[in-house]
C-alpha positions as CSV (number, residue, x, y, z in Angstrom):
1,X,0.0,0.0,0.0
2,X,1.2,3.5,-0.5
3,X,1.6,6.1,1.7
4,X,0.7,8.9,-0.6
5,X,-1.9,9.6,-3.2
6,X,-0.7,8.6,-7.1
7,X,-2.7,9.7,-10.5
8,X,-1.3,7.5,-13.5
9,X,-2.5,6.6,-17.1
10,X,-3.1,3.1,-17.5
11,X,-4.5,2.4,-20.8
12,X,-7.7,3.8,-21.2
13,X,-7.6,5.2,-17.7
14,X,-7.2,7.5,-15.7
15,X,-6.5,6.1,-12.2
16,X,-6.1,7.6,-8.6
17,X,-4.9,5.6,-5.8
18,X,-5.3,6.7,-2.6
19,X,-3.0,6.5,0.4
20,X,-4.2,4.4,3.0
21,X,-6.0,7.7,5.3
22,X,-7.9,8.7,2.2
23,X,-8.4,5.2,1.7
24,X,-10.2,4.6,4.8
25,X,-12.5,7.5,4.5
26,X,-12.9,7.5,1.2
27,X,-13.9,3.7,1.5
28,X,-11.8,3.0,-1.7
29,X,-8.2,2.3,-2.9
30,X,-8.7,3.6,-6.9
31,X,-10.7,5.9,-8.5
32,X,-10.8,5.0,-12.3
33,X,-12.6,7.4,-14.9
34,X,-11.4,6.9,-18.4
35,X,-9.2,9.2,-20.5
36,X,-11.6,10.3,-23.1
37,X,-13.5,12.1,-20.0
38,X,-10.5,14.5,-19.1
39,X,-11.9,18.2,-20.2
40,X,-9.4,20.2,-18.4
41,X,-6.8,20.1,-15.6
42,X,-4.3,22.4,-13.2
43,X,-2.3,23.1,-10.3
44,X,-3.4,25.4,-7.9
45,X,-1.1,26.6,-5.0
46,X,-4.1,26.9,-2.8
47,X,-5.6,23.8,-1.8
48,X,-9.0,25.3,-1.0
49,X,-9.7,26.9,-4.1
50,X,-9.8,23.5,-5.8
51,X,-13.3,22.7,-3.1
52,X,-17.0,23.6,-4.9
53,X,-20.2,23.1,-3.8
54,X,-21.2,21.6,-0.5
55,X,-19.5,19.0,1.9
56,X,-21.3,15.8,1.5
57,X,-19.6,12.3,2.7
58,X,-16.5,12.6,3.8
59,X,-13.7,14.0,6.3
60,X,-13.8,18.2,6.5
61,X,-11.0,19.1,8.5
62,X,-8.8,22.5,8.3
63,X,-6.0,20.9,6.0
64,X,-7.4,18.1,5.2
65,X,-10.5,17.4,2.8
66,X,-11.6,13.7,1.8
67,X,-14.3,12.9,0.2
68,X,-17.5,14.1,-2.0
69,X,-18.3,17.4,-2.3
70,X,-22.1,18.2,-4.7
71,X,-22.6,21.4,-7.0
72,X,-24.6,22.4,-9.3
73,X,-21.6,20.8,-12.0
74,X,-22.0,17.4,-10.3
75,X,-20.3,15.2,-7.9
76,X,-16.4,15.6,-6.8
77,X,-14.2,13.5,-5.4
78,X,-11.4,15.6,-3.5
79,X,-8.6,14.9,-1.5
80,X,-6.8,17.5,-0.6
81,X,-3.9,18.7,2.1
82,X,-2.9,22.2,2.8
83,X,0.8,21.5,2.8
84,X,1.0,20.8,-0.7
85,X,-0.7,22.3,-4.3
86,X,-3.5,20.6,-5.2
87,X,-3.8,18.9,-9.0
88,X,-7.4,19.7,-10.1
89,X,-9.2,17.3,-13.5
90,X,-12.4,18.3,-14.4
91,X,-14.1,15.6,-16.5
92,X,-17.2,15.3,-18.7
93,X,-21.1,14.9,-18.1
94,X,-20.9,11.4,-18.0
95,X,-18.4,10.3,-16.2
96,X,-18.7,9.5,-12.4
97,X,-17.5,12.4,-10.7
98,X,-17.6,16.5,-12.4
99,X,-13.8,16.8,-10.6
100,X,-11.3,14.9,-9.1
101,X,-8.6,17.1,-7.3
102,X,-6.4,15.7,-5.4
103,X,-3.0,16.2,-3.4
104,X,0.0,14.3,-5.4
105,X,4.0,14.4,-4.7
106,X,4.5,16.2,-7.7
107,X,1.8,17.5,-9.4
108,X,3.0,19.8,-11.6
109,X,4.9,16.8,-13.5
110,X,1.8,14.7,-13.2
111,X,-0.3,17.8,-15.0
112,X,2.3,17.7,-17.8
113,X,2.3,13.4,-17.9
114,X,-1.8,14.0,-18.2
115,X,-2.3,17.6,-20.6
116,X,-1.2,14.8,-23.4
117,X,-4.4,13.4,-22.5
118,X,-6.4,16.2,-22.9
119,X,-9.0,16.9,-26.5
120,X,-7.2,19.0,-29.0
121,X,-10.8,20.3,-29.9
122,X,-12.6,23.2,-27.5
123,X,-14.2,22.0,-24.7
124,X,-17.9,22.0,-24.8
125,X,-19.5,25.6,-23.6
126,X,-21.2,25.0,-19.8
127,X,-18.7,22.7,-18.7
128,X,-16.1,23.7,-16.0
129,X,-12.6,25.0,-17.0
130,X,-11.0,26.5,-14.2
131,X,-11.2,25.3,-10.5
132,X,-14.1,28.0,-9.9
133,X,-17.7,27.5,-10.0
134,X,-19.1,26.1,-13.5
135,X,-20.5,29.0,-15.9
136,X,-24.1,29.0,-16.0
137,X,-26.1,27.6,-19.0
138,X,-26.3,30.4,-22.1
139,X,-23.3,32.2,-20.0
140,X,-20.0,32.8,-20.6
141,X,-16.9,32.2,-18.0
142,X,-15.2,35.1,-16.7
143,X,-17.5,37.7,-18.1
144,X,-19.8,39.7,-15.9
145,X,-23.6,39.7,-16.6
146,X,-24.8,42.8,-18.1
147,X,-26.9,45.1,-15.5
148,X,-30.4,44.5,-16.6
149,X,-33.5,46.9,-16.0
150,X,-34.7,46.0,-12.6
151,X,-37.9,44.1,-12.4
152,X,-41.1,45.7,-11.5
153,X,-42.8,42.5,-10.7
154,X,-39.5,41.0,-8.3
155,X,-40.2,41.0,-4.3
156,X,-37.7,43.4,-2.6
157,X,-37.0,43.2,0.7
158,X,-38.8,46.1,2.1
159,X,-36.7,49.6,3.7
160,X,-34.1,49.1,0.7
161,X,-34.1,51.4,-2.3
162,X,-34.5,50.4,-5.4
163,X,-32.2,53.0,-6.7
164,X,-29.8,54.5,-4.1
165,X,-30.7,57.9,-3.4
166,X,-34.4,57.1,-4.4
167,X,-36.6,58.1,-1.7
168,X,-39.6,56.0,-3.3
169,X,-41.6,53.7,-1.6
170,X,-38.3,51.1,-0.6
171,X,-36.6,54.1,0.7
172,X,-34.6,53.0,4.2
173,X,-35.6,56.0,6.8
174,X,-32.8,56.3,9.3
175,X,-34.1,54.5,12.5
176,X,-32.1,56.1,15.2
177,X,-29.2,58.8,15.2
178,X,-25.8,57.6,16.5
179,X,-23.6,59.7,18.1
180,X,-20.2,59.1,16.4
181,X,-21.9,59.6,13.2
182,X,-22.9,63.3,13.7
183,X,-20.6,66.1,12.7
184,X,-18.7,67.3,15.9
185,X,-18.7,70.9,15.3
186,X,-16.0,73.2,16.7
């Protein structure tokens, strides 16, 4: 058994094996997805940044994440420690997990053994590329929405203004005065 996590090519496959902690909590040695499913992959320095969407099953400690987190992209596997970057693969619709990231010896040579792996065509719009959220449907990554008018018909939560400065019916009277907010004057 090892005694640190390993991401090798194996034919078709892309396989993970686990040390024996993440082994024990993970309740599995390997994690096998196949090659054709690899849409993009990185190193990232911080080791949190590579965690989306919501602990589910799993060990959530400061410094040390095992386990499955669930987003709106899917299902990730993620083991992670904070000593060390983290090797993020994000991987297609159907295969079982949306991302594996994990916490390798030397990930940035095991990024270059696996970007041979990698489509030579664009990856399909939607899917995850970076170690952030997904884009949403219809929405482009890394571009802010355009401000759109603001709904006439939308619930807002009553004393804000729809338009600061407006003093229209949302308009947020000043409840009580507070001395350190008055001008001293001399």
């Amino acid at each position: 058994m090892t005694a640190v996590t390993r991401v090798a090519v194996e034919g078709t496959e892309i396989v993970v094996r686990l040390g024996p902690r993440e082994a024990l909590v993970a309740r599995r040695r390997t994690i096998r997805v196949p090659v054709a499913a690899l849409r993009a992959l990185g190193v990232d320095p911080s080791w949190w940044r590579v965690l989306r969407g919501t602990a589910g099953r799993g060990v959530w400690l400061p410094g040390r994440c095992v386990g499955l987190r669930r987003g709106p992209a899917g299902t990730d596997f993620v083991a992670v420690r904070a000593e060390a970057p983290a090797l993020w693969m994000d991987l297609a619709p159907e295969s079982p997990f949306a991302r594996i990231a994990v916490t390798v010896p030397d990930p940035d040579r095991t990024e270059r053994a696996l970007r041979v792996c990698l489509p030579e065509g664009p990856v399909t719009p939607g899917e995850p590329g970076h170690p952030g959220m997904p884009a949403a449907p219809g929405r482009r990554e890394g571009r802010e929405e355009p401000r759109k008018p603001p709904d006439p018909a939308e619930r807002r939560m009553p004393g804000v203004p729809e338009v600061p400065g407006d003093s229209g019916p949302g308009h947020r009277e000043k409840l009580w005065e507070k001395p350190w907010e008055k001008p001293w004057e001399s």
